[in-house]
C-alpha positions as CSV (number, residue, x, y, z in Angstrom):
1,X,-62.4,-63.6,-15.6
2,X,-65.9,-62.8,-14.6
3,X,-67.0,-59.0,-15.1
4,X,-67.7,-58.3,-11.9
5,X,-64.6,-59.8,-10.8
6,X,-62.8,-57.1,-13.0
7,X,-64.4,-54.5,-11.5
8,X,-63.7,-55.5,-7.7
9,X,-60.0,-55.7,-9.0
10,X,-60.0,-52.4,-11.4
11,X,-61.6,-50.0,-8.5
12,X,-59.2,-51.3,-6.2
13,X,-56.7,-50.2,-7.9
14,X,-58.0,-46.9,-8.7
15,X,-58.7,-46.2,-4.9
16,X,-55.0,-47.6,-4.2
17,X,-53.7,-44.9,-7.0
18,X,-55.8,-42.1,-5.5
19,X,-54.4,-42.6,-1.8
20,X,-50.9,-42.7,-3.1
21,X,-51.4,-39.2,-5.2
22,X,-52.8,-38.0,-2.1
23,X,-50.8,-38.4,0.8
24,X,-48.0,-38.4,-1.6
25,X,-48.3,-34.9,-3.5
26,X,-51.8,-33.4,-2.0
27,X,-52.0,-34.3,1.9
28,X,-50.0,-31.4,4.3
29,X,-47.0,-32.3,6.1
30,X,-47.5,-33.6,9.9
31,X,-47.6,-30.2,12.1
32,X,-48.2,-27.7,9.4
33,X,-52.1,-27.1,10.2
34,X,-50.8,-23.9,11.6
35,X,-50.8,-21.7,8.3
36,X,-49.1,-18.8,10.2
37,X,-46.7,-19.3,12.6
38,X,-47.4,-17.7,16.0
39,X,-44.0,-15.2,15.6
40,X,-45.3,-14.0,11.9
41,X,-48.6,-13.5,14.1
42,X,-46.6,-10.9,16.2
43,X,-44.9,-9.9,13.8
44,X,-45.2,-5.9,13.0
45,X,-46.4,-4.7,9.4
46,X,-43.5,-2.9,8.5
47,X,-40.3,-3.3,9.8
48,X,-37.1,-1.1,9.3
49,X,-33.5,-1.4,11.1
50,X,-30.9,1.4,11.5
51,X,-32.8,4.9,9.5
52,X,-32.2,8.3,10.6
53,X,-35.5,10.0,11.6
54,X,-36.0,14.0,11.2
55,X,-39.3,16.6,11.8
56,X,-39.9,20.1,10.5
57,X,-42.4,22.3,10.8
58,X,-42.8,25.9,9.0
59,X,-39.3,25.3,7.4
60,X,-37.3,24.4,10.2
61,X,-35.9,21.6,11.6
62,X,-38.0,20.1,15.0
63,X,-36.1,17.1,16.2
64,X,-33.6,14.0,14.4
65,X,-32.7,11.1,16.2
66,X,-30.9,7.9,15.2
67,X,-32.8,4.5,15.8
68,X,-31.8,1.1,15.2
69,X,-35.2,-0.1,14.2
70,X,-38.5,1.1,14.0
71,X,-41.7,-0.9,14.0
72,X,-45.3,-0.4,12.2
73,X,-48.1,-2.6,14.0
74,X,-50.6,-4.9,12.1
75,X,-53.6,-2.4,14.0
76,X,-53.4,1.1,14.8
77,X,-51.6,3.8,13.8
78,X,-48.6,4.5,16.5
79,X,-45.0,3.2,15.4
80,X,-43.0,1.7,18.3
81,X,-39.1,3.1,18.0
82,X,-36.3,1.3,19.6
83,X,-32.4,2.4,20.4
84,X,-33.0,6.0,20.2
85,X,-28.9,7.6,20.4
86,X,-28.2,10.7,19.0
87,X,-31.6,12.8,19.1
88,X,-31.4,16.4,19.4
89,X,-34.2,18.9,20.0
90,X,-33.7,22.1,18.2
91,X,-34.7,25.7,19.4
92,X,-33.9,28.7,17.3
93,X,-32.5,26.9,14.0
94,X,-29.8,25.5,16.1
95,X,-29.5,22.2,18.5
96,X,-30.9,22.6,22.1
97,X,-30.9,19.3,23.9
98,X,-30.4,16.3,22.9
99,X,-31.4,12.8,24.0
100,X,-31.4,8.9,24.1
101,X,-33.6,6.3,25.1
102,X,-34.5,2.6,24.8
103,X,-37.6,3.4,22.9
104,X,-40.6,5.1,22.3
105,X,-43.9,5.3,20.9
106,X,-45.4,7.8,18.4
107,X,-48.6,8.7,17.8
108,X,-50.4,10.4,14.7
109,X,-49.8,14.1,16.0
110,X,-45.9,13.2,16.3
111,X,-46.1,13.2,20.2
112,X,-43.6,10.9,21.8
113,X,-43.8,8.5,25.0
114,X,-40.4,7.6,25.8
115,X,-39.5,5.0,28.2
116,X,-36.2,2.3,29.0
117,X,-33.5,5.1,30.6
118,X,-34.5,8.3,29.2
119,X,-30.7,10.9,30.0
120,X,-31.2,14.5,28.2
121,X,-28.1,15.9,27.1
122,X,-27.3,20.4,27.3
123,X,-24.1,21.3,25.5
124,X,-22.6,17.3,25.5
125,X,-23.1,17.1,29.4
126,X,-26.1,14.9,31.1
127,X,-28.6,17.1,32.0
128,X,-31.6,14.8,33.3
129,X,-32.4,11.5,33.6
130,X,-35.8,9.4,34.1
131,X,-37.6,6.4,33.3
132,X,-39.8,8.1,31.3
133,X,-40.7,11.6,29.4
134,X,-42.9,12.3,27.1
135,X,-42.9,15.0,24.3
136,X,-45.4,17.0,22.5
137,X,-43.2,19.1,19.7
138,X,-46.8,20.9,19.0
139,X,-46.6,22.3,22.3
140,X,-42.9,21.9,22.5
141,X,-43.2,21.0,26.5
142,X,-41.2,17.5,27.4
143,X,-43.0,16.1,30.5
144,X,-41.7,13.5,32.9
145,X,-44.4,12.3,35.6
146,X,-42.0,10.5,37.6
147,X,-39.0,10.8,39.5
148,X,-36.5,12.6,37.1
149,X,-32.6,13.7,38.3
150,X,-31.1,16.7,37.4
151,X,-27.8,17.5,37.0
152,X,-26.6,20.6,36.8
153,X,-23.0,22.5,37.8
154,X,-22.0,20.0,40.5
155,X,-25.2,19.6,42.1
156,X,-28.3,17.5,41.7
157,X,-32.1,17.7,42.0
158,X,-34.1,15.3,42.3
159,X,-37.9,15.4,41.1
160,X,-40.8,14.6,40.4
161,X,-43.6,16.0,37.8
162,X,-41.3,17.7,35.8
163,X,-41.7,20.1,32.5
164,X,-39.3,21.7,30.0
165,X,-41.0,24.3,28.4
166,X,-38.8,25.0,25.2
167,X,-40.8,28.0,24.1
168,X,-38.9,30.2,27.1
169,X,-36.5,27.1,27.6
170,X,-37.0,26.8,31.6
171,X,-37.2,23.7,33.5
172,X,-40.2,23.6,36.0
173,X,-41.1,21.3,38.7
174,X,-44.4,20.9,40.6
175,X,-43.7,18.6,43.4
176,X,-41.5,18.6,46.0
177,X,-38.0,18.4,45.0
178,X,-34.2,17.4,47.2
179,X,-31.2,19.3,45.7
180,X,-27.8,18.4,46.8
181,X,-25.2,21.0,46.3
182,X,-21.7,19.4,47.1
183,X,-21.0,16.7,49.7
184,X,-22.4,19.2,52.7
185,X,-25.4,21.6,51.2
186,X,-28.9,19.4,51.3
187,X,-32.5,21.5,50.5
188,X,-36.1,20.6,50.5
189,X,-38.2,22.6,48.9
190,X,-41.8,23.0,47.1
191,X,-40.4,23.2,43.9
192,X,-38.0,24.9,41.6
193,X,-37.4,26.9,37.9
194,X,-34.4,26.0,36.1
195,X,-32.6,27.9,33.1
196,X,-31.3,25.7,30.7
197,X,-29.3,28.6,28.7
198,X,-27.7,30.1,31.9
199,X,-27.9,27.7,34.1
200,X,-29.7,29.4,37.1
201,X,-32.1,27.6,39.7
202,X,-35.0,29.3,41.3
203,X,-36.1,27.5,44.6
204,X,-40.1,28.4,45.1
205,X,-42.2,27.6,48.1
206,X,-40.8,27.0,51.9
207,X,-37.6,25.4,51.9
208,X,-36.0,23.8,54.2
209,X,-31.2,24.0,54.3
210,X,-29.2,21.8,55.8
211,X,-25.6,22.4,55.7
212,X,-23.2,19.9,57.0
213,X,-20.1,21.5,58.7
């Protein structure tokens, strides 16, 4: 056998060896030049199912709520909460009001932006419902800039730019709200100051009654 002969044959066989090794043991599979799979993309940082969540602040407890799973984002600091059941607010060492929601979002400062059927909750019995609320426990006001509904010893109010101030625990509306008081008591009014603890309304601004006889 001729020597250059031997060499035609001997690289041939090295290049048929080094194809093998590669698509055999080096080349990727078909489809995986994606390295990260668009859901690990969206994926959150952190993520945590079923935890029970508590604030205090000077010694005493703020708020606790239940949540079936909370979420940390790749970028920014806010956590994303979702299946809030059996919060509570607390006012003078004891529980106040509580609350459920489909989630919310927290910032850095602890405030809250709840959303997905917000109902607050006096003494076991639904006090409010909305949309959305948001809370600010450094302030402690709850705020709802929507259309919020009331409930409160067989009558209703509905409303709109609504804040519970749980420093002097009142419930206070600035825009016009519709309180229904049985099947036969309708009022319009400007707006209106509810007592949480004794249950009292305060109609403020012209009102207008219509009582169906």
């Amino acid at each position: 056998m001729r020597l250059r002969t031997g060499l035609l044959i001997f690289l041939a066989l090295a290049l048929t060896t080094a194809a093998l090794y590669y698509y055999g043991f080096v080349a990727p599979e078909p489809g995986s030049a994606e390295t990260v799979p668009v859901a690990e993309k969206d994926a959150p940082e952190v993520l945590i199912r079923g935890l029970s969540m508590s604030s205090w602040a000077d010694g005493e407890k703020v708020w606790e709520m239940e949540v079936e799973r909370m979420e940390l984002p790749r970028f920014g600091r806010n956590a994303v909460l979702y299946d809030i059941t059996d919060g509570t607010i607390f006012r003078d060492r004891g529980p106040y009001l509580g609350f459920s929601a489909g989630m919310a979002k927290v910032d850095g400062r602890n405030r809250m932006e709840f959303s997905g059927g917000v109902v607050v909750d006096s003494e076991g019995k639904t006090l409010m419902a909305a949309e959305s609320m948001s809370w600010d426990p450094a302030t402690q006001k709850v705020t709802v800039p929507g259309e919020a509904k009331i409930t409160a010893d067989g009558g209703t109010v509905m409303a709109k730019n609504l804040t519970v101030d749980l420093n002097d625990e009142y419930i206070y509306t600035t825009g016009d709200i519709i309180a229904q008081q049985g099947d036969n008591i309708r009022i319009t009014a400007g707006n209106m100051k509810y007592s949480v603890t004794r249950r009292e309304m305060e109609i403020i601004g012209p009102s207008k009654i219509v009582i169906d006889l």
